[in-house]
Each structure stands twice: as C-alpha cells, then as structure tokens.
N, C-alpha and C positions, 0 to 999 in steps of 0.2 A: 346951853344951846351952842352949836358948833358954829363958827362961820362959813359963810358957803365958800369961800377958799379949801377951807380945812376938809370940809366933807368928805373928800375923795379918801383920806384917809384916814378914813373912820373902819373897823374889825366890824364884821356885820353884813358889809356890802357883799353884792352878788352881783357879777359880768356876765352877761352870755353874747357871744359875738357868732358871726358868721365870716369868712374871707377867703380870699384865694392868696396863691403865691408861687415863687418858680424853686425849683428843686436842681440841684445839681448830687448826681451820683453816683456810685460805685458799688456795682452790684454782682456778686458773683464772679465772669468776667468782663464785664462792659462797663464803661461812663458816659455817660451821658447827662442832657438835661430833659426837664418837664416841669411839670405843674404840680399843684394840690389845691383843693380844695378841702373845706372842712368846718363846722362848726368847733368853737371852745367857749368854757364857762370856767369861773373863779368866784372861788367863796372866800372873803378877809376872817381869816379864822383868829386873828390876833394882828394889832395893828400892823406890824409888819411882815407879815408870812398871810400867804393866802394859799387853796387848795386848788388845784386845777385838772381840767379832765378835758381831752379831746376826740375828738372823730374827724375819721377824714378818708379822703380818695387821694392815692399819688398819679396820676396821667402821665405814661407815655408810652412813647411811638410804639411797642412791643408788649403792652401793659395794662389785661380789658379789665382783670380784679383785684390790684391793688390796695387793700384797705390798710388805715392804721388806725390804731386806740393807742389813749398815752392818762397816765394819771402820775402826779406829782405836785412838787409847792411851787411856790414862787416868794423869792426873799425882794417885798417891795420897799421903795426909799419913798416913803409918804411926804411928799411936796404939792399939795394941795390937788390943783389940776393935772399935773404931772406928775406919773409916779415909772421912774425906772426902775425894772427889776431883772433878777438872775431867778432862772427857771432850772429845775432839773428833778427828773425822775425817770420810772422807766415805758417803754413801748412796747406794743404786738404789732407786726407788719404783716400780711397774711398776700401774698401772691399763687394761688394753686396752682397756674400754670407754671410757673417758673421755678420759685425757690421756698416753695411754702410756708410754713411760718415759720418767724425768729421774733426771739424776746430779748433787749435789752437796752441800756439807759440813752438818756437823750438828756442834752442842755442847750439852755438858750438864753438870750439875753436879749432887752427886750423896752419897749415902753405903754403905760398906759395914758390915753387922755380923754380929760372928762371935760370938754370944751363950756356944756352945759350939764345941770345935773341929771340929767338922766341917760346923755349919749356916753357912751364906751369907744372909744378907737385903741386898736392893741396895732402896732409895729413891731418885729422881732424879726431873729437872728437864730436859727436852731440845728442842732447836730443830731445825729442820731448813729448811736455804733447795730447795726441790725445783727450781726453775728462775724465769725473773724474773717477781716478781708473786705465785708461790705457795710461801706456806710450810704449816708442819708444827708444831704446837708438843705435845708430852707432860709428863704427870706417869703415874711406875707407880712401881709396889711389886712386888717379887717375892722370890724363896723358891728356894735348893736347897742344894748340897752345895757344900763346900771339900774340897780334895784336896792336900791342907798338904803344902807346901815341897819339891818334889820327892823325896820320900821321904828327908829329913835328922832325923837323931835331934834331938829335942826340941820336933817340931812337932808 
C-alpha cells in the first residue's frame, strides 16, 4: 500500500483538467496577445513519463476559429503532491480564415498538484513553433479531477 504522499506518483493515474490562459504571438505577420481555453488529460504510463493530449480554442481580437489539438508526453519528477514536469510533442493549429492549418512540435514546462487525492491543478509554461516564422507562446492554470492509479489499493 502506497502512502497518500506517495500516491501522486503512482503509473496508472489519469488527469483530465479544464483551464484558460493568456497567449502571446507571432503569427504570420502580426504579434500580438490573447487567450485560450481548452481541456487536457494525462495518463502516467510509467512512473515517470505520462501521455498527454489536449484541445483547445486560441481568442483573439482577429480570430472566430482558431482551434488547436496537441498529443505528446510529459517527463514527471514524482514528489508526492507535487509533480514538475517538462512536456513536449507535436500540434495541429487550424485557423480557416487566416493561415489554415500547420503542424508542428511544442514544449512546455510545467507543474502538477494533488492538493487532495482526487483534485488535479496543472500550471505551465508552453511554446509552440506553428510553421516558419510563426509561433505560439502560453501560460494557463487549470482545474479538475485525478482518477488515482488505475484502480490499485492505496491510491
């Protein structure tokens, strides 16, 4: 049996969060900032690496369909309630009106906290190269549920 310190970093667990955050960018030829919103989720595929897949909306002032999708890992420092970690894999950004779609990688750095065992808070730091010339840069905060250790006694 684990102690409920240790839980968080336990292979097995599952995050799905929801949050917003503000965006600073470079796109095409303008910079500017805005927002996002979006749902992510994390699977601990092995105690230290977890699998990660997101959705989301970028907002702004110029910008009614901006969508992005992103799947990649996340290498976690399993310290019970707190777990920092470095992210990185790749993205789809789809803008029809503007700059239509571009695929390519993003990293981020980042933390997780399990105040209690079943709440999730994710903070990070994320980049995004969208194609040459334009990038992506986020900071969010989000909020939801831990779904501890694939059903093992002591999570």
């Amino acid at each position: 049996m684990a102690p409920a310190t240790a839980a968080a970093q336990q292979s097995g667990d599952f995050m799905a969060t929801a949050g917003v955050g503000g965006t600073y960018y470079c796109i095409v030829t303008r910079c500017n900032t805005g927002m996002t919103v979006g749902a992510h989720v994390a699977y601990g595929l092995l105690q230290p690496v977890a699998l990660e897949a997101r959705a989301g909306r970028h907002l702004c002032f110029d910008c009614d369909r901006y969508f992005l999708v992103e799947g990649g890992a996340q290498l976690r420092l399993p310290r019970g309630r707190v777990q920092p970690f470095l992210a990185a894999g790749a993205s789809l950004h789809s803008d029809p009106e503007f700059f239509g779609d571009a695929v390519g990688p993003y990293a981020g750095v980042g933390v997780w906290l399990h105040p209690t065992a079943g709440l999730a808070l994710r903070a990070e730091v994320r980049g995004h190269q969208l194609n040459r010339g334009s990038r992506l840069g986020e900071l969010s905060v989000a909020v939801g549920h831990r779904f501890g250790g694939g059903g093992r006694k002591g999570n």
